[in-house]
C-alpha positions, 0 to 999 in steps of 0.5 A, a space after each residue: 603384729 597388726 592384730 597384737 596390737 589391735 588386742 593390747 589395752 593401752 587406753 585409759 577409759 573414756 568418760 562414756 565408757 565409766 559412766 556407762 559401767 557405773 550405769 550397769 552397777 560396775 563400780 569400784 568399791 571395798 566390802 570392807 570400808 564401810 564395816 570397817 568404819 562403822 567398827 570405828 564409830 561404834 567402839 567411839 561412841 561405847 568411850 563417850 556413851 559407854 558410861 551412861 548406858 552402864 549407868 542405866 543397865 546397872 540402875 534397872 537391874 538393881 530395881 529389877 532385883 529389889 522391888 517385886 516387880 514380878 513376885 505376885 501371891 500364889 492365889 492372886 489373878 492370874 492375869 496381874 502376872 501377864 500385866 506385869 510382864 507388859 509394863 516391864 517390856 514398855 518400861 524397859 523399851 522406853 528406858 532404853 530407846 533414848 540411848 540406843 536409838 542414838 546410837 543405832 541412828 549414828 552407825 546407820 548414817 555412817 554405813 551411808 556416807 561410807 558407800 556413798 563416799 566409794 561410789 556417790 549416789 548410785 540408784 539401780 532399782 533393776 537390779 534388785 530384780 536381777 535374776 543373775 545375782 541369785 543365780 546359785 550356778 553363777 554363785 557357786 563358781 564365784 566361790 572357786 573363781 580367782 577373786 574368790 581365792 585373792 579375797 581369801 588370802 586378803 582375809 588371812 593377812 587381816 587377820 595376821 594384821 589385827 592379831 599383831 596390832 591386838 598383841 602389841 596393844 596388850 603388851 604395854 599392859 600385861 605388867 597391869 594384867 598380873 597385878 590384877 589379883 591385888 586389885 578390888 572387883 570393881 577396878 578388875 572391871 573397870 581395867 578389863 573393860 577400858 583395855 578391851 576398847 583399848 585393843 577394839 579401837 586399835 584393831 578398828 583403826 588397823 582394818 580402817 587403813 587395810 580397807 582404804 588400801 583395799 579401795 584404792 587397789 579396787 579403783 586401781 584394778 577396776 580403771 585397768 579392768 576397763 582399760 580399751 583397746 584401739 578396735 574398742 576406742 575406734 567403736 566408741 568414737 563411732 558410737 558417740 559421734 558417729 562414722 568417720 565418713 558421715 563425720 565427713 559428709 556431714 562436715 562437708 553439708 554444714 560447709 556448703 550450707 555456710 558457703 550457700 548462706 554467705 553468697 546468697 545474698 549476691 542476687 539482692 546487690 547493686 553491685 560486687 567490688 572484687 579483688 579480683 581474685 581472692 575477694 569478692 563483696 556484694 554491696 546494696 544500696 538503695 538510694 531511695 530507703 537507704 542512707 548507708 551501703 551494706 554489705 549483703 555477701 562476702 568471700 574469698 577465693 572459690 565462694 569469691 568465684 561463686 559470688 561473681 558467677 551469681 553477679 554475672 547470672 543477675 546482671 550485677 555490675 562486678 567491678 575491681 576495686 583491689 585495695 576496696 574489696 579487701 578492705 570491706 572484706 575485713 572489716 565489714 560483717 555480712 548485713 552491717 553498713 559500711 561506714 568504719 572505713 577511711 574517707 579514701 575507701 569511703 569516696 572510692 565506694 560512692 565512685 563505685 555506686 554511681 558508676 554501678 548505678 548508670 550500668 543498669 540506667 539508674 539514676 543516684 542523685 535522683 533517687 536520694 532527692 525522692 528519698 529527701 522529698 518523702 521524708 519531708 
């Protein structure tokens, strides 16, 4: 069961693991969306251009029919011939380039825009050296592979598809189509063309949605593809952020670091209020470059214990001062000066520091006067 379960993916991909596909080029994309579209755009274009190039097509080929461009007397120079040849071919690009390079220029930003709306912009130049994807042995079994054999069947239904849109779109005329021997030469064009792009545009629409449907059964079978299991997810944890149990060491380094950083201050205070207990407060307070007490290490329960061990180790006076500790604790921050408490708390802790002060043989009163004499 352990080994069942262990093996079942049931975890959608984590982000890493999508980036890191995308990052070897697995990503989630329909060969046919961007043909597809482009279908659609071209078909689109002929309606809005179509005219202007018939227009131009039919303008030089009747200049081609009508003047001589060609036609040279049979003992002329040789080389006329080959010059008309040239100027024919750069009138002829010229002519043209206007026109199809509109439309050449539309369906290549679009082929663009369509893969990069699939996947985004993905650049993988190791790729285009990569050996695999020319491999004939990896290509021929390719052919017989399951994919292959599914993309087959897709292929038969579009088909299906297209020809039933295609039929239908014909249907609606077909009572045009068998009067069309009544009709003169240039509307028997004219029909049999805007019914080709008729048809043309519906069936580009049709493969348009097929390839949309198609895109999201590949997102779909690519997030299942990448689907992982409780080994491959733990693997994962591990590889971004580590082992479980130097998680724990390192967690445990960075507390004893803050603990450390919170308490050692304690050797350069005058005095600790304690709780007794729970809380423990080292003050400093030097009477003769300080105009306010400040709070240098603060803690509760064991680094409150800590704190008066280091106190005792400095011959600090520690003094239970209950409803004063808890106070500072809570409301004073590690290097700020007290001042933001009561006047009940405020007198309490200057009972403290004078009595702090004659534990170690010092004197208050005479060390503020000094401090008053050197600022005048």
């Amino acid at each position: 069961m352990a080994e069942d379960s262990s093996g079942d993916k049931k975890h959608d991909p984590t982000p890493w693991r999508l980036e890191k596909a995308r990052e070897e080029g697995n990503v989630a994309k329909s060969t046919d969306l961007a043909s597809a579209i482009i279908l659609l755009l071209a078909i689109v274009l002929l309606f809005t251009m179509g005219k202007q190039v018939v227009d131009l097509l039919f303008e030089y080929s009747h200049t081609l029919l009508v003047d001589p461009i060609l036609l040279i007397p049979e003992h002329q120079d040789p080389d006329a011939l080959k010059q008309s040849v040239y100027s024919l071919f750069f009138e002829t690009v010229i002519r043209f380039m206007k026109p199809m390079s509109i439309f050449f220029a539309f369906l290549l930003v679009t082929a663009v825009l369509a893969n990069i709306f699939q996947i985004g912009f993905l650049w993988l130049p190791n790729k285009l050296f990569d050996i695999n994807r020319i491999n004939p042995i990896k290509g021929f079994g390719n052919i017989f592979s399951m994919q292959s054999v599914v993309r087959f069947l897709m292929g038969i239904v579009k088909i299906v598809i297209c020809a039933i849109v295609a039929w239908y779109a014909v249907e609606s005329s077909i009572g045009e189509i068998l009067n069309m021997p009544e009709k003169e030469t240039g509307q028997i064009a004219a029909f049999l063309v805007w019914t080709l792009l008729m048809i043309a545009l519906k069936v580009a629409v049709a493969l348009v949605i097929i390839a949309l449907i198609d895109l999201m059964y590949q997102r779909f079978q690519h997030m299942q593809k990448l689907r992982m299991t409780d080994q491959e997810m733990r693997d994962e944890v591990k590889n971004m952020m580590g082992d479980p149990q130097l998680i724990g060491k390192r967690r445990q380094f960075h507390r004893e670091l803050i603990n450390r950083q919170q308490v050692q201050g304690t050797e350069d205070a005058d005095v600790v209020v304690t709780n007794p207990t729970h809380f423990s407060v080292a003050i400093k307070f030097d009477a003769r470059t300080m105009d306010e007490p400040v709070v240098v290490a603060k803690g509760a329960d064991l680094l409150a214990f800590q704190i008066r061990n280091l106190a005792a180790e400095h011959n600090i006076p520690v003094l239970r001062r209950p409803m004063l500790a808890r106070t500072l604790f809570s409301s004073v921050e590690i290097g700020m000066p007290i001042n933001m408490i009561s006047r009940e708390h405020m007198l309490t802790l200057i009972e403290v520091i004078r009595l702090a002060y004659s534990l170690t043989g010092r004197d208050l009163h005479r060390e503020m006067d000094h401090r008053e004499r050197t600022r005048r």
